[in-house]
C-alpha positions as CSV (number, residue, x, y, z in Angstrom):
1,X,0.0,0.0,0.0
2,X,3.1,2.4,0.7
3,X,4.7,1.5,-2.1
4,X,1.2,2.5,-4.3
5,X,1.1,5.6,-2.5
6,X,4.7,6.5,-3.4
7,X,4.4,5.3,-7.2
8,X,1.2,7.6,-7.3
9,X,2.8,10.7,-5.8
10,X,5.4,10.2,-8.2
11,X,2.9,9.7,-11.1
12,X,1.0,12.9,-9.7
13,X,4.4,14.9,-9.7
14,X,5.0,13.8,-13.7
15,X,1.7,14.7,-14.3
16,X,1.7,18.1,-12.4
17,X,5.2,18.7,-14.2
18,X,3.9,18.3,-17.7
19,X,0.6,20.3,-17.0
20,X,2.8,23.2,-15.4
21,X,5.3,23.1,-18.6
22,X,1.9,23.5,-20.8
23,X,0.1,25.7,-18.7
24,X,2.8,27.7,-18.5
25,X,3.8,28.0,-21.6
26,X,0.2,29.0,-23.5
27,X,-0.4,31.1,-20.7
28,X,1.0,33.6,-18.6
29,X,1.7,37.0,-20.4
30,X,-2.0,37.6,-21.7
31,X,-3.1,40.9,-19.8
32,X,-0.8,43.4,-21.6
33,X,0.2,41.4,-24.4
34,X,-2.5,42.5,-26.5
35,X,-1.9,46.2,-25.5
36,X,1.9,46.7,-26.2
37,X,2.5,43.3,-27.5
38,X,5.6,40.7,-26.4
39,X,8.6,42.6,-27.2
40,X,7.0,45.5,-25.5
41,X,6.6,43.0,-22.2
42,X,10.0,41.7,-22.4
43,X,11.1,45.4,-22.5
44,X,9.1,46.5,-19.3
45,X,10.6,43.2,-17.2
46,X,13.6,42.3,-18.3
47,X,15.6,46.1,-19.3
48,X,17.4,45.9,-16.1
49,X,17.3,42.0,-15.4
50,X,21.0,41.3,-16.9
51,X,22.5,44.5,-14.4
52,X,20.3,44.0,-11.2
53,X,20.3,40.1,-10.9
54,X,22.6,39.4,-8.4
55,X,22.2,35.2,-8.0
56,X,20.5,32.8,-10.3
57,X,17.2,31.8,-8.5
58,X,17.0,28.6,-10.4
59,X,18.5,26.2,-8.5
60,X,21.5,25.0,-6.6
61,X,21.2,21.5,-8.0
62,X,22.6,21.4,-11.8
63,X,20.7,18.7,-12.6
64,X,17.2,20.2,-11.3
65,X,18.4,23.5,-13.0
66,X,19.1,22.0,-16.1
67,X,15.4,20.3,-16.1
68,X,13.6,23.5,-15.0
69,X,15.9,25.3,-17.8
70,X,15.7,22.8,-20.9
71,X,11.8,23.4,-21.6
72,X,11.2,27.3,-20.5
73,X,10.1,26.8,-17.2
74,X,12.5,28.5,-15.0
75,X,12.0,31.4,-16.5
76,X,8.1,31.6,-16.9
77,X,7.9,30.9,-12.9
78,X,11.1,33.6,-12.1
79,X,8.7,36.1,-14.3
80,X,5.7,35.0,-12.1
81,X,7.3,35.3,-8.7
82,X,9.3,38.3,-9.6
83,X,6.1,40.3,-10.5
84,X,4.0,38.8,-7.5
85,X,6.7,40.4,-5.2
86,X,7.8,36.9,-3.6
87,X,11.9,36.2,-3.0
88,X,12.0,32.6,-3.1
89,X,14.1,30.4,-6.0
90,X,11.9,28.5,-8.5
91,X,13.1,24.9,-7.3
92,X,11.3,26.3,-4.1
93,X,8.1,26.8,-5.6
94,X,8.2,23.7,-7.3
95,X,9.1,21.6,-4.3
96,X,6.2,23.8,-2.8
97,X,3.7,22.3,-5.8
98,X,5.4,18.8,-5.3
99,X,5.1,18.8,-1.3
100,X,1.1,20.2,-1.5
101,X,0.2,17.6,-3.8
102,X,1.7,14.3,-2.6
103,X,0.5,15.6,0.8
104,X,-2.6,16.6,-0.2
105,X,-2.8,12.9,-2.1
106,X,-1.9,11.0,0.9
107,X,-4.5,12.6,2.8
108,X,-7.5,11.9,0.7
109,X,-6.4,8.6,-0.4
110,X,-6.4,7.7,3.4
111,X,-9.9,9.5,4.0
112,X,-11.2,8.4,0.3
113,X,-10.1,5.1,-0.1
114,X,-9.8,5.8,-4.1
115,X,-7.6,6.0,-6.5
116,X,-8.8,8.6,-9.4
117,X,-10.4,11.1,-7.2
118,X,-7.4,11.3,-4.9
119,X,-5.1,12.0,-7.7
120,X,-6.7,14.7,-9.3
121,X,-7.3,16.5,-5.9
122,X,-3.4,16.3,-5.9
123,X,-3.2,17.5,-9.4
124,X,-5.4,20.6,-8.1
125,X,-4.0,21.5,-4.9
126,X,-0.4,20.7,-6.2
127,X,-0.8,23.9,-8.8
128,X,-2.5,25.9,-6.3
129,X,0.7,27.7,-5.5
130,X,0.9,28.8,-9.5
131,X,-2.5,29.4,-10.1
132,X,-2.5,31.8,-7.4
133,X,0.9,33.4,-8.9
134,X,-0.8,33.3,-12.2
135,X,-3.7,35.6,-10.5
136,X,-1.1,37.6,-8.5
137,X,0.4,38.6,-12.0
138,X,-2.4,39.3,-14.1
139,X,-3.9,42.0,-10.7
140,X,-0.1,43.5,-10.9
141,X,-0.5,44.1,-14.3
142,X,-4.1,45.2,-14.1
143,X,-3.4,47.8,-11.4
144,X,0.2,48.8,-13.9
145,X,-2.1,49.5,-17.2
146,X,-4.4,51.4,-14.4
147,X,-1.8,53.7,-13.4
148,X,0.1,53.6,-16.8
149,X,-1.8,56.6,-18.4
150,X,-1.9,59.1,-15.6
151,X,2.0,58.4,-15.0
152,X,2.5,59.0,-18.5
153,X,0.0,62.6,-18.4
154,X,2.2,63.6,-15.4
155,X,5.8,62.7,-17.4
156,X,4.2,64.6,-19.8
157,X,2.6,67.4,-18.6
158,X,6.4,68.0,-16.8
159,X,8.2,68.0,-19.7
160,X,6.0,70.4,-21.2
161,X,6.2,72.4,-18.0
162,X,10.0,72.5,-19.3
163,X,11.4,69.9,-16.7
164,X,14.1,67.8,-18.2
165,X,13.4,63.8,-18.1
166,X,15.2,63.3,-15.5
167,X,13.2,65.5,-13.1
168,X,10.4,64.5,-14.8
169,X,10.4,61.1,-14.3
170,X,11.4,61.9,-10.4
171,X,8.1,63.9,-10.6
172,X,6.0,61.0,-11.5
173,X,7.5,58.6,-9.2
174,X,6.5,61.0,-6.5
175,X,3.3,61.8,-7.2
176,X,2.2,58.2,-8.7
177,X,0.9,55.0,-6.8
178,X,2.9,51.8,-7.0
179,X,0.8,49.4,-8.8
């Protein structure tokens, strides 16, 4: 019985990988895509990624690096954390997935005493943690294309007022809300 719990929570973690390489891969970037397109989205996250990233948040083991690396998915999940505000590596928040769902499937196969329902209760709580990133993005960047326009009035409206850029843009990060 142990040994078909463990061979499930394995299946269930193969499973959760490949939904979480699709998922994250058709979805992820689809609030402001359509407004200022893809290059426009690299552009806004990554300008200053290459002078301000001090550590790679991947992984410390090479060989769990190289997996999360080889298909995308390091870097979908760094993009989700980074803009949900969390500091913690991506092999954390997958061990997090991989922990809530093999916990979460030992607990209802005890309570259930099935085998399909258990498994896609894992499935679900084991992607909690990204669908909850996924939502923490898409409010970040729905609260950013709601302070976009007035940020871009005031920038604006200073450099009009004859203000160079420079104390123009310290004008609008002054007067304008952090999304």
């Amino acid at each position: 019985m142990l040994t078909a719990a463990f061979l499930t929570g394995v299946s269930v973690t193969l499973i959760s990988y490949l939904f979480v390489r699709n998922f994250i891969s058709s979805s992820g970037q689809a609030t402001l895509e359509s407004r200022i397109g893809n290059s426009g989205l690299d552009a806004l996250f990554h300008r200053h990624e290459n002078i301000l990233k001090k550590e790679d948040q991947v992984s410390d083991i090479e060989a769990f690096k190289n997996l999360l690396t080889q298909h995308g998915i390091a870097d979908r999940i760094t993009l989700l954390l980074r803009t949900s505000k969390y500091k913690i590596s991506v092999s954390v928040f997958v061990l997090i997935c991989v922990v809530t769902g093999v916990l979460s499937f030992s607990f209802f196969y005890v309570t259930m005493r099935g085998f399909l329902v258990p498994i896609l209760l894992a499935l679900f709580f084991g992607l909690a943690p990204l669908f909850y990133l996924i939502y923490r993005r898409k409010r970040y960047l729905k609260k950013f294309a709601e302070v976009l326009p007035d940020a871009l009035s005031t920038l604006s409206s200073s450099i009009r007022a004859g203000r160079s850029l420079e104390s123009a843009i310290d004008v609008v990060t002054q007067t304008s809300p952090y999304p």
